[in-house]
Every structure is written in structure tokens, then in C-alpha cells.
N, C-alpha and C positions, 0 to 999 in steps of 0.2 A: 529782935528783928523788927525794922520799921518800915511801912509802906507811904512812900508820900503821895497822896495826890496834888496833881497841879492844880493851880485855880482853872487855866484850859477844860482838866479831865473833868472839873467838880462840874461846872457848867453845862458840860455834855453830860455830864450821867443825872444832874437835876435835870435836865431837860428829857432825857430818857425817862424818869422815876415818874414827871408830869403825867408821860403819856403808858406807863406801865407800872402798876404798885411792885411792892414787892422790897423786900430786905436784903443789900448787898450782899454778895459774897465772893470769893473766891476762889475758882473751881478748878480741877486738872479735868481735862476732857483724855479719856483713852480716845486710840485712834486704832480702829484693826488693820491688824501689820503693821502697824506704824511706822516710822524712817527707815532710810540704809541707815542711817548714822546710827542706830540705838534710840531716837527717842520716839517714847510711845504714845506721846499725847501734847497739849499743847495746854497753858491756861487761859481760862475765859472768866467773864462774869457772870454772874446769876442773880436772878431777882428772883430770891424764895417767898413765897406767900404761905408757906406751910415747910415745917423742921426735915432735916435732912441727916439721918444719922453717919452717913460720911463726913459730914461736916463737924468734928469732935476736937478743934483746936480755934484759933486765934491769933489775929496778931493786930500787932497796933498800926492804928493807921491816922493821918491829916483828919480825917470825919471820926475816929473812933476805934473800936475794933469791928475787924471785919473775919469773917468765920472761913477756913479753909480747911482742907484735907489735912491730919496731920502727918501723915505719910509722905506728903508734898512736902513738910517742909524744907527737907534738904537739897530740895531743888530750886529755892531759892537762898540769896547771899545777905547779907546783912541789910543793904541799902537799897531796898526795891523800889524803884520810881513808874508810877504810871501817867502817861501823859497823854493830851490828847494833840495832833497836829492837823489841823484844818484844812491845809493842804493838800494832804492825804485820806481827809477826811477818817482817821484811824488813830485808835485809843494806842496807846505804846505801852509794854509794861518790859523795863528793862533794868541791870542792876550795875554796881562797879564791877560784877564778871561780864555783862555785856547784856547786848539783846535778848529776852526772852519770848516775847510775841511783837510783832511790828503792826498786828489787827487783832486786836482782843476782841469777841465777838462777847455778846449779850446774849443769854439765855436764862429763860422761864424754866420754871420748876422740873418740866417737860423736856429739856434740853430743846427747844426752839428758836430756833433764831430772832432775837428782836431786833436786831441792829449788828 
């Protein structure tokens, strides 16, 4: 499994990482009750400044590896693209099965919104 980031995304998450420290990651957020459709959560980023023992796998990514659930992984596909559109002002993270978040949101160790 490979996650590419775009030059777009790297630009926006440096310019994020300027104004918040913090070690990428990639996270499943539960959601209580989550969808009609079956799904229970969405994934987001995380800027960990301190170890997270959910976070017990990896995968390779354009910056490196970046740490994720490994529970989660079969919720993604081979080719995970995260990208950012300007337009929309919103991080993309989607695969060759399709859209997975159209706004990945940014969160501190705290699950806080930073972006």
C-alpha cells in the first residue's frame, strides 16, 4: 500500500506543521451512530506530539511512512492519493475504488480541529 501525496497537499500540510508541531498521521475518527449506509467513521490527519498506541502499523507514503490504525487498513485500496484543491479549500484523500474524504480535517493529539 502507497499513499501519494501531491505537491498541492505537501504545501498545505508544511504550511500547517509551520503553525502547529506535531508528527503526521493517519487516523479513522469513529463517528457515534455513524451513516445509514454502514460507515462508522471517516479518516482524518493528526498531528501527534506524543505516541498513540492505536496507531500500531504504517504505510509508505511521497514524505515517508506515515503511522495509521491497522485495523483501518482494509479500508483502504492499493493507490491512496491525498490531495489538496484550493478551490475548495480541502485536503482530498481518495483511491482507484473512489472518494474516501472530500475534507480530511486536521487534528491534535486531542482530536481538535486545527484545520
Amino acid at each position: 500500500m502507497f499513499l501519494t501525496i501531491t505537491e498541492p497537499a505537501i504545501d498545505r500540510l508544511k504550511m500547517i506543521q509551520e503553525q502547529h508541531s506535531g508528527d503526521l498521521a493517519l487516523y479513522y475518527n469513529r463517528i457515534v451512530g455513524g451513516y445509514a449506509c454502514g460507515i462508522v467513521g471517516t479518516f482524518s490527519l493528526k498531528l501527534l506530539t506524543s505516541p498513540n498506541e492505536e496507531l500500531d502499523a504504517t504505510i509508505d507514503s511521497t514524505i515517508g511512512k506515515i503511522p495509521v490504525q491497522s485495523e483501518r487498513l482494509d479500508d483502504l485500496s492499493e493507490n491512496v492519493v491525498l490531495d489538496y484543491k484550493k478551490s475548495l479549500n480541502s485536503l482530498i484523500l481518495r483511491s482507484d475504488a473512489g472518494l474516501i474524504n472530500d475534507d480530511v480535517t486536521i487534528l491534535d493529539n486531542d482530536n481538535n480541529k486545527l484545520f
